[in-house]
C-alpha positions in Angstrom: 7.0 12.2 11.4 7.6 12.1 7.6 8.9 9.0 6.3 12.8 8.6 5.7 14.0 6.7 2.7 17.0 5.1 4.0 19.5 3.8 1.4 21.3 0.9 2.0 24.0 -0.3 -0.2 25.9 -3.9 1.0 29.3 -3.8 1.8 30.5 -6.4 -0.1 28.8 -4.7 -3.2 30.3 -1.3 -2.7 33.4 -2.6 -2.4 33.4 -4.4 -5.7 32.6 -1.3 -7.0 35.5 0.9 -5.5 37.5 -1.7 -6.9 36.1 -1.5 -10.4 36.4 2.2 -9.7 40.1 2.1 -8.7 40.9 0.0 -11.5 39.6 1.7 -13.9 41.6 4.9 -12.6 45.1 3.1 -12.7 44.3 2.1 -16.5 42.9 5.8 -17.5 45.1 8.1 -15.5 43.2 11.4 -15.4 44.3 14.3 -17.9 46.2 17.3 -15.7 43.2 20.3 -15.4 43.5 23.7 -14.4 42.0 22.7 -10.8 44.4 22.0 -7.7 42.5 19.1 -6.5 41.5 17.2 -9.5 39.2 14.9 -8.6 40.4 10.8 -9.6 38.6 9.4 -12.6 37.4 6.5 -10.1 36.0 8.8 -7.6 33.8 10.4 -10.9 32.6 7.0 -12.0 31.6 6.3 -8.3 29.5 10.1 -7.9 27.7 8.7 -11.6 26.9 5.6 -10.2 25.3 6.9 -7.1 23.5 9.4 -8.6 22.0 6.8 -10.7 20.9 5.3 -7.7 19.5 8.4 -6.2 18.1 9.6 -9.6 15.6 6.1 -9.3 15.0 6.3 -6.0 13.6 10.0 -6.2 11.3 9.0 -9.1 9.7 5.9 -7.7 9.3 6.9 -4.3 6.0 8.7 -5.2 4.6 5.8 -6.9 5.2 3.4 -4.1 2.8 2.6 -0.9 2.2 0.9 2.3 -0.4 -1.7 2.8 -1.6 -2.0 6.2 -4.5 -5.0 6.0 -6.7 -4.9 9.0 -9.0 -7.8 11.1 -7.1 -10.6 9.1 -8.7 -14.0 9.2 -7.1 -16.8 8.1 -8.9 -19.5 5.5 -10.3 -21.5 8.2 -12.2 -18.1 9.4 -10.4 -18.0 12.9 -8.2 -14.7 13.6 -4.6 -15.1 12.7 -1.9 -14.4 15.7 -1.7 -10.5 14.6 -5.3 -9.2 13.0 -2.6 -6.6 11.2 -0.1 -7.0 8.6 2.2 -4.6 6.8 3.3 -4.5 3.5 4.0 -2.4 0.3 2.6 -1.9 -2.6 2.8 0.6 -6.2 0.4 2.2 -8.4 0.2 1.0 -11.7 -2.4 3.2 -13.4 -2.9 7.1 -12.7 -6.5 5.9 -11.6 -5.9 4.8 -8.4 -4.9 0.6 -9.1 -2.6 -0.7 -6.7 -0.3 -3.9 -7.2 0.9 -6.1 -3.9 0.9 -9.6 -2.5 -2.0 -11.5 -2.1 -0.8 -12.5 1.2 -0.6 -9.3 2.5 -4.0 -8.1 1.9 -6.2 -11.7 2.0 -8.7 -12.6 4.7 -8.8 -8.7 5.9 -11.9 -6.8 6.5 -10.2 -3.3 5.4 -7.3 -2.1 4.2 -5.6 1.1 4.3 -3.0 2.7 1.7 -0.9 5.2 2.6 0.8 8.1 -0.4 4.5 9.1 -0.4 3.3 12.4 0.6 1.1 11.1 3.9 -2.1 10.7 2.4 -4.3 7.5 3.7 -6.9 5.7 2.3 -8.8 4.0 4.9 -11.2 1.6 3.1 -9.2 1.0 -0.1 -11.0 -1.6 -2.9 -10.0 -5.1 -2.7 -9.9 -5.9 -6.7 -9.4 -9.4 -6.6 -6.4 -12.0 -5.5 -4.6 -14.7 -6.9 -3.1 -17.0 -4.4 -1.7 -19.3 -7.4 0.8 -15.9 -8.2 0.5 -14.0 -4.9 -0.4 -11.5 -6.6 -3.5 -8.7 -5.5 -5.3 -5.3 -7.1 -6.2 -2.8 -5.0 -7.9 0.5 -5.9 -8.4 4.2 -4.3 -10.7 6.7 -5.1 -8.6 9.7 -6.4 -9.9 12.6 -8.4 -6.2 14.1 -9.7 -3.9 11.2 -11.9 -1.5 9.4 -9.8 2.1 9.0 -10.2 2.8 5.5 -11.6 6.0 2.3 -12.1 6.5 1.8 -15.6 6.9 -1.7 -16.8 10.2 -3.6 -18.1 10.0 -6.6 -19.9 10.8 -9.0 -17.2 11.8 -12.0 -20.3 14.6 -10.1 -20.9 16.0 -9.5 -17.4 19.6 -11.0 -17.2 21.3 -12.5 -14.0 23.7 -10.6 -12.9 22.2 -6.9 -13.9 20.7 -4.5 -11.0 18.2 -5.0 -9.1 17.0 -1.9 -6.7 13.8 -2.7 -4.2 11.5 -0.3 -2.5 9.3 -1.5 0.6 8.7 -1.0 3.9 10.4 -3.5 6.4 9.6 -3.5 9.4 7.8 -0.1 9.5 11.0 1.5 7.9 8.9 3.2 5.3 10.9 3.6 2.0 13.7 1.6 2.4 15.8 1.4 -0.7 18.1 -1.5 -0.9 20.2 -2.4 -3.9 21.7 -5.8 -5.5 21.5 -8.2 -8.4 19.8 -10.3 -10.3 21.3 -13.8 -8.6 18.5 -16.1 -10.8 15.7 -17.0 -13.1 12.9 -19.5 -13.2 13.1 -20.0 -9.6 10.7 -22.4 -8.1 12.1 -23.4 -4.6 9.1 -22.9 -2.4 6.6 -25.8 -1.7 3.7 -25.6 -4.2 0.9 -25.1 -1.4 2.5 -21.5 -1.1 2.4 -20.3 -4.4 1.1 -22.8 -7.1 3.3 -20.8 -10.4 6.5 -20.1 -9.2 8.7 -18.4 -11.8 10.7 -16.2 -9.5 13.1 -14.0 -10.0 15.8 -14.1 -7.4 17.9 -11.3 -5.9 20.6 -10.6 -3.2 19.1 -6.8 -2.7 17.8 -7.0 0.6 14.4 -7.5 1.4 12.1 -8.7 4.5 9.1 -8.5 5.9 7.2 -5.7 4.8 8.8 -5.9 1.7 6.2 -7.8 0.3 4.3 -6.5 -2.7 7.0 -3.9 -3.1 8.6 -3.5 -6.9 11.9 -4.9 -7.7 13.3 -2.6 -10.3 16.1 -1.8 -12.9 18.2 0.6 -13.5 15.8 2.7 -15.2 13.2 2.5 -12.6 11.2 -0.3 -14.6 8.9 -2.7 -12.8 10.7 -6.7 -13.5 9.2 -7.9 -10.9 7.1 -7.5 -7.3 8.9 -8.6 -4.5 7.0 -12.0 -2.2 9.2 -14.1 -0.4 12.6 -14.5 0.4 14.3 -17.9 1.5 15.8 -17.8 5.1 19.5 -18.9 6.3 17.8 -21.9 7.9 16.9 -23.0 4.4 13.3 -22.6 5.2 10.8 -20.9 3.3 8.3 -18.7 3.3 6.9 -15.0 3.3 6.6 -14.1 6.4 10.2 -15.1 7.2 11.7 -12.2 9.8 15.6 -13.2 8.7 17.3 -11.9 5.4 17.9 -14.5 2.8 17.5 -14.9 -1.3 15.1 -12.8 -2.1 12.5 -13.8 -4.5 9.7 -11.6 -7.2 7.2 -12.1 -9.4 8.0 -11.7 -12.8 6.3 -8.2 -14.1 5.2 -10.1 -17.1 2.9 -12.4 -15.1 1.8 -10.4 -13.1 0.5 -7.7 -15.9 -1.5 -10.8 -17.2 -3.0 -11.8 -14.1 -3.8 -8.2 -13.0 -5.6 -7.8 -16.1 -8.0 -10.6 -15.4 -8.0 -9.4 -12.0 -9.6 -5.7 -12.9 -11.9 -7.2 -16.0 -13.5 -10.3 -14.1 -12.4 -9.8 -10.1 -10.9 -13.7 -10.6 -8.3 -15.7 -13.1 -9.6 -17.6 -15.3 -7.3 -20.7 -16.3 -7.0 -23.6 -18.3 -7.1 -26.6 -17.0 -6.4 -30.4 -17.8 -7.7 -32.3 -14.8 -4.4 -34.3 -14.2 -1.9 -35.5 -11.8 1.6 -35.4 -13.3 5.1 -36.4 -12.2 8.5 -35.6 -14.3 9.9 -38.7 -16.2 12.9 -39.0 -18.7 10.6 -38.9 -22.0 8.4 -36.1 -20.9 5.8 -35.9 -18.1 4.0 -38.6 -16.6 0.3 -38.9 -15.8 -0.3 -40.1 -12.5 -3.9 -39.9 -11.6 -6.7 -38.0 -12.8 -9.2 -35.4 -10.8 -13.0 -35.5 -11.2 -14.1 -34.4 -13.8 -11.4 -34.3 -16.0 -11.1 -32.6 -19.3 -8.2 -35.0 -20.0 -9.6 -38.2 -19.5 -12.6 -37.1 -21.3 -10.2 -36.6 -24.4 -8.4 -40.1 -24.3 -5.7 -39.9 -21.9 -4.8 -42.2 -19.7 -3.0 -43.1 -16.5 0.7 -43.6 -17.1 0.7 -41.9 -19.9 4.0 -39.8 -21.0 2.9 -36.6 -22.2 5.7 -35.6 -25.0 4.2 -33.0 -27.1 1.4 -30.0 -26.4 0.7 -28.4 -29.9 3.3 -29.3 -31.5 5.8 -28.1 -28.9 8.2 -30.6 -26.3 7.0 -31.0 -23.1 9.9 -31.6 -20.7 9.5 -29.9 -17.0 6.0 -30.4 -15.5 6.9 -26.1 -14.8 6.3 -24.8 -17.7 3.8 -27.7 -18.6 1.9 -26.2 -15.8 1.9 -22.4 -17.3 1.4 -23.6 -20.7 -1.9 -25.2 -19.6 -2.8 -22.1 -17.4 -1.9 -19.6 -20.1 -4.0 -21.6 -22.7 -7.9 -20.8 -24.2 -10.4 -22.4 -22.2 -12.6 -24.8 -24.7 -9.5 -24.6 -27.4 -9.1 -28.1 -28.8 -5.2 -29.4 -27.9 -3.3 -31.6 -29.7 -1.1 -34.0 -27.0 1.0 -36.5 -28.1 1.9 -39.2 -25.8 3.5 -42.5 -25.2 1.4 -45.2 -23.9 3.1 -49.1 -23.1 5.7 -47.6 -26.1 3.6 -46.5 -28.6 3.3 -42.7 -29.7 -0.1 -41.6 -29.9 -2.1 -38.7 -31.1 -4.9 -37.1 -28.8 -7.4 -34.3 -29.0 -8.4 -32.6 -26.1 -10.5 -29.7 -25.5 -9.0 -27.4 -22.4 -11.2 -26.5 -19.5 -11.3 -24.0 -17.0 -9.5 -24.6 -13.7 -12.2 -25.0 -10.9 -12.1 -22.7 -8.1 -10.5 -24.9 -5.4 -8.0 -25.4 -7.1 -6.8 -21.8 -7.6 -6.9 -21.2 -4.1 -10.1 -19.6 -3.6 -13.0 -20.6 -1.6 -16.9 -21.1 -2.9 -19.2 -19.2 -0.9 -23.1 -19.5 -1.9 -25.8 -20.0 -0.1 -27.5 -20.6 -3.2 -30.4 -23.9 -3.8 -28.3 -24.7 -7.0 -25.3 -25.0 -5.1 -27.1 -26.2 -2.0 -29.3 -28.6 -4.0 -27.5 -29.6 -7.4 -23.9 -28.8 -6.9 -23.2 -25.7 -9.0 -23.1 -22.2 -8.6 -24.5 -20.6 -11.7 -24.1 -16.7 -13.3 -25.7 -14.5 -16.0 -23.4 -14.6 -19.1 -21.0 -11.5 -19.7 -19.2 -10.5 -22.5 -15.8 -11.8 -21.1 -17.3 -15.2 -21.3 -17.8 -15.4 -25.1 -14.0 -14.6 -25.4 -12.8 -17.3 -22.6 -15.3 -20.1 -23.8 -14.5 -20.8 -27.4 -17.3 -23.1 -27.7 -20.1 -20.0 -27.1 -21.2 -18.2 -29.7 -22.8 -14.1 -29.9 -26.1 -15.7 -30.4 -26.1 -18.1 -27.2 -28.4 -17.3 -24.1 -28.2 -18.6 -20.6 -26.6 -18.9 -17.7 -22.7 -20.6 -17.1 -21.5 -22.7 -14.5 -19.4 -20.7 -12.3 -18.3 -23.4 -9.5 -19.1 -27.0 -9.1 -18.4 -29.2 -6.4 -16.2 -32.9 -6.1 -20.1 -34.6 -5.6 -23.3 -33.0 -6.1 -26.4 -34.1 -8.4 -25.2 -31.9 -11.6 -21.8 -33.1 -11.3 -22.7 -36.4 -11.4 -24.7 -35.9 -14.0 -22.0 -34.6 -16.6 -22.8 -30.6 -15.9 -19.0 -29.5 -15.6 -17.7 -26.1 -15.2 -18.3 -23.5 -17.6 -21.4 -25.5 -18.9 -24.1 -23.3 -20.6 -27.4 -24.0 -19.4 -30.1 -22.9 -21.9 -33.2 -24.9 -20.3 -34.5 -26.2 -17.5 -37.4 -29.1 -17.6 -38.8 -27.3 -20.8 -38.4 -23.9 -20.0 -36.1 -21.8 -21.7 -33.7 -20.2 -19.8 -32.1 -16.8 -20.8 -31.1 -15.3 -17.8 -30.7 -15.5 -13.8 -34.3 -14.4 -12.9 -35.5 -17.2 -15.7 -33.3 -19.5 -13.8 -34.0 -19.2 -10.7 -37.6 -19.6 -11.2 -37.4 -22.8 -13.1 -35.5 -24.2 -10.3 -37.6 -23.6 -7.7 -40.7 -25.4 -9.5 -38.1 -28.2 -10.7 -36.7 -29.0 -6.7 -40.5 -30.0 -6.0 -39.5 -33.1 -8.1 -37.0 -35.5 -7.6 -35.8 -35.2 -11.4 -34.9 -32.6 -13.2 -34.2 -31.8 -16.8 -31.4 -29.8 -17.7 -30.5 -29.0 -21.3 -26.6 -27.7 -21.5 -24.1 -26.7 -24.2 -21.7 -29.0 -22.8 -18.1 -26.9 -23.3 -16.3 -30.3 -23.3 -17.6 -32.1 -26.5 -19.5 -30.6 -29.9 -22.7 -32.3 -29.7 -24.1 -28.7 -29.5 -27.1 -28.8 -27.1 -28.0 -32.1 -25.0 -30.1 -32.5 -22.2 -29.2 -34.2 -19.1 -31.4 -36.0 -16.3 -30.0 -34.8 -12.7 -31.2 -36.4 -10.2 -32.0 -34.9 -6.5 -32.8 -35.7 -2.8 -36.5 -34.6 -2.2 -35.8 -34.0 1.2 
């Protein structure tokens, strides 16, 4: 059966518009015509509204798509209660990439996209996810160009303009639903869910299935992709199954983070390596994690962080995306207050380690099994992410290190160069991997590093390892 685009305008919000309409036709009476039946000014501002509506819907339809995700296992590895999950999701790029939700398409062994016109992929590519954003790429192989969303600029959205979503609630395929823009800067679920929250909430009804599905304006531009929605019980979550405040990722965010998805399959973020609570002068450091960039750079506990580069720091929100958004090994300039004193502090950004951006390290690796890092060849993204690299370095970088292991320990943090291994120069992985394996008959090893933490240039570090 071919799918049905149902179009569903709220009550309320139609009748706030026959009222606009009728008003408007008591204070412009129409002019008398040669028809019998003219037809009310009102009535005329009504038929141009609704073919507005109809207008988008016709011209995004093609570019929108379900997302069925098959044989999902949750994080722990066990199957979830349904091994199938529905959502929606839009192309993007007349080459086949797909936006949607990471939680629609993560843990699942296939997934299958399905085209306006009835067309299904049945092994569609898994680009990479982002569970920080909720945000996922997919890609189809597809010789002709694709229809695609265009983009708005979601900083300029306004609460209180339209909002039109597409999805595909329960298995309604193409269900149109139209609203407003009730909110910006939204961050109401808990953080475990979705570390940056900068939603944009709507009243156009959405539910499950909706997810991944684009929220749009009135001229069919992308502002955001729909994710969660907060239920009348005041709970929250994305697989809620009762309508509520509907909430969507900003386009703007999710442009950068799909980016970094298609060039290097992960996000790569900046990272400070602190604990932080809001507090009346600015934002409060409560602990440090290990290792941290931070600390390293002269912070301490209880300090009140008031300035990043020059710039007030006031909610530990946009703290958060500042750090994210910043250049991993650029040097910061923090000021804070510490026991009343303003101070000045230097620190050099690092990259975020992978559990804490929600994905898990899998290796079965020696170096991870061994030393406590997971190591890679350098590539060309590197030398723009790592400021501290230069054209002419050779090596391999530090891809994932764990809380305790011999090489954390021993100073080797991520995105550490390593350019030698007891005396042996190490250029790539194949170099690498054979120094190790003559290095782990010994119960020391020498590693010399290009440390993207301090500007010491190349040091050498002693790791030490269990021989058994």
């Amino acid at each position: 059966m071919r799918n049905r685009c149902a179009f569903n305008l709220a009550v309320p919000f139609m009748l706030s518009l026959l009222f606009f309409a009728c008003s408007t036709a008591q204070l412009q009476p129409v002019e008398p015509t040669q028809s019998s039946n003219p037809i009310p000014s009102g009535v005329q501002l009504l038929e141009l509204i609704e073919n507005a509506f109809v207008g988008i819907t016709e011209r995004s339809n093609p570019a929108v798509v379900g997302v069925t995700a098959l044989d999902v296992r949750n994080r722990s590895g066990s199957a979830q209660d349904s091994d199938r999950q529905e959502g929606t999701g839009f192309i993007f790029r007349k080459d086949g990439y797909i936006l949607t939700n990471n939680h629609v398409v993560n843990g699942a062994k296939r997934i299958i996209v399905r085209l306006f016109d009835g067309k299904e992929f049945e092994n569609a590519q898994l680009i990479g996810i982002d569970p920080n954003t909720d945000v996922a790429v997919l890609k189809i192989d597809v010789q002709e160009e694709l229809p695609v969303l265009p983009f708005a600029d979601s900083d300029t959205v306004k609460v209180g303009q339209f909002a039109i979503a597409i999805g595909n609630p329960f298995q309604l395929n193409y269900t149109v639903t139209t609203g407003i823009v009730s909110g910006k800067g939204r961050s109401l679920l808990p953080a475990f869910i979705i570390r940056y929250q900068d939603f944009i909430q709507t009243d156009a009804w959405i539910n499950r299935g909706n997810s991944g599905g684009p929220l749009l304006d009135i001229h069919g531009r992308v502002i955001g992709i729909n994710s969660a929605i907060r239920r009348a019980d005041d709970s929250a979550g994305a697989d809620a199954v009762k309508a509520g405040a509907g909430f969507a990722i900003p386009i703007n965010l999710v442009k950068k983070v799909s980016d970094q998805l298609i060039a290097n399959g992960q996000v790569i973020r900046g990272w400070l390596g602190i604990f932080m609570a809001p507090h009346p002068e600015g934002i409060r450091v409560t602990r440090f994690s290990s290792p941290s960039p931070a600390k390293q750079g002269g912070m301490e506990a209880g300090d009140i962080i008031v300035e990043y580069n020059g710039q007030a720091t006031r909610e530990v929100r946009k703290f958060r995306f500042l750090i994210a958004e910043s250049m991993v090994g650029e040097e910061a300039a923090f000021t804070v207050i510490r026991r009343g004193e303003r101070k000045e502090l230097s620190v050099k950004i690092g990259r975020m380690p992978r559990r804490y951006t929600g994905l898990e390290m899998d290796s079965d690796s020696e170096s991870w099994a061994k030393l406590g890092i997971a190591v890679r060849e350098l590539a060309d993204h590197d030398f723009e992410l790592y400021t501290y690299l230069s054209l002419e370095d050779k090596g391999v970088i530090v891809e994932e290190v764990r809380l305790a292991g011999p090489a954390p320990s021993a100073g080797i943090a991520l995105g550490t160069l390593i350019v030698g291994l007891n005396n042996q120069r190490i250029e790539n992985m194949a170099d690498y991997d054979k120094a190790l394996q003559e290095a782990l008959r010994k119960s020391e090893i020498s590693i010399e590093i290009k440390n993207t933490y301090t500007d010491k240039g190349t040091e050498t570090v002693t790791v030490t390892i269990n021989s058994e």
